[in-house]
C-alpha positions in Angstrom: 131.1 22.7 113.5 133.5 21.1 111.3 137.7 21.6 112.0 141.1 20.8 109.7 142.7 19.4 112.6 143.0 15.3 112.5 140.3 13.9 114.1 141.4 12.1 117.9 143.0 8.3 118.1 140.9 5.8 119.2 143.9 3.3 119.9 144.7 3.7 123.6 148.1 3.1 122.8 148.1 6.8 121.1 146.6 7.9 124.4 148.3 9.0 127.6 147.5 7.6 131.3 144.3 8.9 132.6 146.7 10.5 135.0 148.6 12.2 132.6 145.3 13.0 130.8 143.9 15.0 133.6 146.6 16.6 134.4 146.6 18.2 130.7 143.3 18.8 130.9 144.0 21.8 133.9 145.6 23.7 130.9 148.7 23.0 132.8 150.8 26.0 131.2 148.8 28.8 132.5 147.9 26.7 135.9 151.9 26.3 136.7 152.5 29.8 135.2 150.0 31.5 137.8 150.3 29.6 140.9 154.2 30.4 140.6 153.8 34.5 139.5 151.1 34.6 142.9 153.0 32.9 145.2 156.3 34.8 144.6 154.0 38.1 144.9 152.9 36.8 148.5 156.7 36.2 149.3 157.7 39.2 148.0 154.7 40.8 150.3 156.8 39.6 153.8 155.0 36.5 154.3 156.6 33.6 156.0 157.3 30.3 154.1 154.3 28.2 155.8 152.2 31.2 155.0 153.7 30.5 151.1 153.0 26.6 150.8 149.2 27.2 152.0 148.3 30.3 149.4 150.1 28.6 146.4 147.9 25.2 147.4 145.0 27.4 147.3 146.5 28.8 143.8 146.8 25.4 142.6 143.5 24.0 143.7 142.1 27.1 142.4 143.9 27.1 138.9 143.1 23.0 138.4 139.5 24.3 139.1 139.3 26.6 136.5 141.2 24.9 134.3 139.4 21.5 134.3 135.8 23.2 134.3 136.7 25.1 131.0 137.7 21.6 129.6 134.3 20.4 130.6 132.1 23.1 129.9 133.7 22.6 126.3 133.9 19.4 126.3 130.9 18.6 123.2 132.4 22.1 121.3 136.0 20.5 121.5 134.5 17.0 120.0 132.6 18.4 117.8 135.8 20.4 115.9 137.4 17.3 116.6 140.9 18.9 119.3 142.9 16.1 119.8 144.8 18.2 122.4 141.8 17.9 124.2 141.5 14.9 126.5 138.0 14.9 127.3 137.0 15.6 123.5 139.5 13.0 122.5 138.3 10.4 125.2 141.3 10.1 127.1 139.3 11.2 130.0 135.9 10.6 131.3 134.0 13.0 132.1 133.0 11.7 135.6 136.2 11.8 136.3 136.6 15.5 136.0 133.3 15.9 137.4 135.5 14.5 140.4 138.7 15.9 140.5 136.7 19.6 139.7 134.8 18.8 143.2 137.6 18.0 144.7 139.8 21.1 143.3 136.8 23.5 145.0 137.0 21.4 147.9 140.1 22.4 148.5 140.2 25.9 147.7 137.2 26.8 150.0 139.4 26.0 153.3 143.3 26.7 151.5 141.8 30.3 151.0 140.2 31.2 154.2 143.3 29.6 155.9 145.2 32.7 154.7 142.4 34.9 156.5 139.2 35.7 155.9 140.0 39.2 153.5 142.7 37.0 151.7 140.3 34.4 151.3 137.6 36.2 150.1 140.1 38.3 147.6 141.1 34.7 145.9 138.2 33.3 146.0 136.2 36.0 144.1 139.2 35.8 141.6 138.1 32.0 141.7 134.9 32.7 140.5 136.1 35.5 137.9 137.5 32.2 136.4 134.2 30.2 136.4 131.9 33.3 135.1 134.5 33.2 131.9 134.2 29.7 131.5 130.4 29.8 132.1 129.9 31.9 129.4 131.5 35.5 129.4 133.8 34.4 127.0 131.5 34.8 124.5 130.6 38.2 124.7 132.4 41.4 124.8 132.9 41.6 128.3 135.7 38.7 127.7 138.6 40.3 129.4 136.4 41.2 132.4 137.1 38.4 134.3 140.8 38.1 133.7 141.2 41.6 134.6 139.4 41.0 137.9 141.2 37.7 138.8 144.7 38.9 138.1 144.2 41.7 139.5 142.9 40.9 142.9 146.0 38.5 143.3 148.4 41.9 144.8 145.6 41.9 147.2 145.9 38.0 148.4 149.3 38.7 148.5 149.4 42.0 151.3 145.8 41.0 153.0 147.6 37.7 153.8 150.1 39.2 156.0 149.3 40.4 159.9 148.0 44.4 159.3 145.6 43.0 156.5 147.2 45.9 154.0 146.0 46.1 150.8 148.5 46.7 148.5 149.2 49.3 146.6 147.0 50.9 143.7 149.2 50.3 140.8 150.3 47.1 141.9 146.4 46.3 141.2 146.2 48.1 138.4 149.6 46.6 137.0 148.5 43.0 137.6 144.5 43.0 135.9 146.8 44.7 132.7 148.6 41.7 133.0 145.5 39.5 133.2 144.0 41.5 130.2 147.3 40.8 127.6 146.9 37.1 128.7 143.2 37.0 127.9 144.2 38.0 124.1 147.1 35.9 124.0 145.6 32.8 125.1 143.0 33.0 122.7 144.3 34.0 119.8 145.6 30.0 118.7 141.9 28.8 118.7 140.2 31.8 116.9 139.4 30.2 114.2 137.5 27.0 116.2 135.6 29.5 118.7 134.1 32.0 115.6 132.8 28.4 113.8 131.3 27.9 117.0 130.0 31.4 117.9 132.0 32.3 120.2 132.1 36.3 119.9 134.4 37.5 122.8 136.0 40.8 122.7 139.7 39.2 121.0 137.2 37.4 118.3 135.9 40.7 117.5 139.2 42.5 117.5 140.6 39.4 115.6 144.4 38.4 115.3 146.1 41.1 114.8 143.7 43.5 116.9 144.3 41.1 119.8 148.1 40.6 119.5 148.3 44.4 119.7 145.9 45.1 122.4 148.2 41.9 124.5 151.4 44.1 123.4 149.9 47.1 124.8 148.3 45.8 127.9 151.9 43.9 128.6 153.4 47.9 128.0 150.8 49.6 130.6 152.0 47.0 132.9 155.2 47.9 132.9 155.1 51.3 133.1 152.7 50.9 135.9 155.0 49.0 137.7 158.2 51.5 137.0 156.4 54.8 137.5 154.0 53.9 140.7 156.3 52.6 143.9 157.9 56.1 145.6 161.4 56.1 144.0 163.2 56.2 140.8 163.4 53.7 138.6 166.8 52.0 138.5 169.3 50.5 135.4 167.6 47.6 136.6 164.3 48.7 136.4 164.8 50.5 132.7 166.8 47.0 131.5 163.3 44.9 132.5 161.4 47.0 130.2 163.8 46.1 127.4 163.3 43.1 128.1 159.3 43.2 128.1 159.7 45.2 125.0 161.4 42.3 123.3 159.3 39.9 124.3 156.2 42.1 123.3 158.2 42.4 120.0 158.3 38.7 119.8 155.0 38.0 120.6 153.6 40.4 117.6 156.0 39.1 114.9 154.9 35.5 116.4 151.5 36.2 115.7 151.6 38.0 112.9 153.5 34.9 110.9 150.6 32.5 112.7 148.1 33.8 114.2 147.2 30.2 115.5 150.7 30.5 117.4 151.1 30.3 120.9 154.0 32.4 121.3 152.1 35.3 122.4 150.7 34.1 125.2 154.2 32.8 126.3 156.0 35.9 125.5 152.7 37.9 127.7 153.7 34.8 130.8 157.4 35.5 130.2 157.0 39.5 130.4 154.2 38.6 133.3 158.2 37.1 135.2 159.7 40.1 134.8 157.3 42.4 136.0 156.9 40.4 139.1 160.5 40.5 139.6 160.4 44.4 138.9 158.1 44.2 141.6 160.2 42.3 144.1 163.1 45.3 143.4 160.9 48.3 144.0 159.9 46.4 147.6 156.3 47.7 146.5 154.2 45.5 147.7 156.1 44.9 151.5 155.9 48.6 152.4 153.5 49.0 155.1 
């Protein structure tokens, strides 16, 4: 598979630390961005801090997992079209040593999970594996989003099954966060497109192509949103009505980003960015600490 992108630096003073390496090589936006949109959802559930600092290390440890194994499951595809933002391709990392930190990652989301109880546990840990089965190879067929939608969308349920009745949450909560999930899936692959069709990759967004996926990430963003305004018992306040401006925008943004370059990341960042204010839309309607 051939690539326009420069080919990787072999001087190792191009090269970051092998610390700094790894770390990039967890996909560290969309690691961060998660752990931090879960564990404010398990807050916002009624959980107590300690209760906080053990499910978002079991995020993390889960997210790292994820993230690293997609950057070595890749690794000879990534070489191949020559991604230099790709340490492993680019040989800033070794691929023993991710083999390493993945183990360790696992490790540490096996017990971190089931320390939140076993239903919690379970409930992260199948999103954990979601993660995997995309990297594994779902994310070359049409069942692309699957995966996102199941992980995201279990993550309402870690947040109430965590807490001492063992509550699932509520319906659209669930429903609110695998929509979520899905306008992520689109947005984070529309930048590399072009690099997954030379190399077969045929998931759902590749079928759809650019603009096809930017609008189905607007529209899953949208059903989000709604969900999230029209499902809790109540009205929806100014507050409520002024978030979906806001989503709208951002929506807005993310289709005029990708229809200038559809190799631009700015949709997925505009789907993380609307993914904060639906959680805090959440945290108003007190939706998911209603017993």
């Amino acid at each position: 598979m051939t690539s326009e992108r420069t080919p990787p630096v072999a001087s190792s003073r191009s090269r970051p630390s092998p610390a700094a390496a790894l770390a990039l090589s967890s996909h560290p936006a969309p690691t961060v961005a998660v752990t931090v949109l879960a564990t404010v959802l398990v807050a916002v559930a009624g959980n107590s801090w300690f209760t906080c600092l053990i499910a978002a290390s079991a995020l993390l440890t889960g997210q790292l997992s994820i993230g690293w194994s997609n950057d070595l499951i890749d690794s000879d595809r990534d070489a191949a079209s020559r991604r230099t933002d790709k340490p492993v391709a680019a040989g800033a990392v070794a691929r023993s040593n991710l083999v390493c930190a993945i183990a360790l990652a696992l490790t540490a989301t096996v017990p971190l999970s089931l320390a939140l109880g076993w239903r919690a546990g379970l409930a992260h840990l199948v999103g954990v594996a979601a993660g995997w089965l995309y990297n594994l190879g779902l994310k070359g067929t049409v069942l692309s989003p699957a995966p996102y939608l199941i992980a995201f969308g279990a993550l309402p349920a870690v947040a109430t099954l965590t807490t001492p009745g063992h509550r699932w949450p509520p319906a659209w909560s669930m429903a609110a966060a695998a929509s979520i999930g899905v306008a992520a899936h689109f947005g984070n692959v529309l930048p590399d497109l072009t690099e997954d069709l030379q190399a077969g990759v045929r998931g759902l967004p590749h079928r759809l192509g650019a603009v096809g996926s930017g609008l189905s990430a607007a529209v899953a963003v949208l059903v989000a949103t709604l969900l999230i305004l029209t499902g809790p018992a109540r009205t929806p306040s100014p507050l409520d009505w002024s978030g979906l401006g806001v989503v709208l925008l951002l929506t807005l943004a993310g289709l005029l980003g990708t229809r200038r370059n559809a190799r631009s990341e700015i949709a997925f960042y505009a789907t993380m960015a609307a993914a904060a204010v639906d959680v805090v839309l959440i945290a108003l309607s007190s939706g998911l600490n209603v017993p």
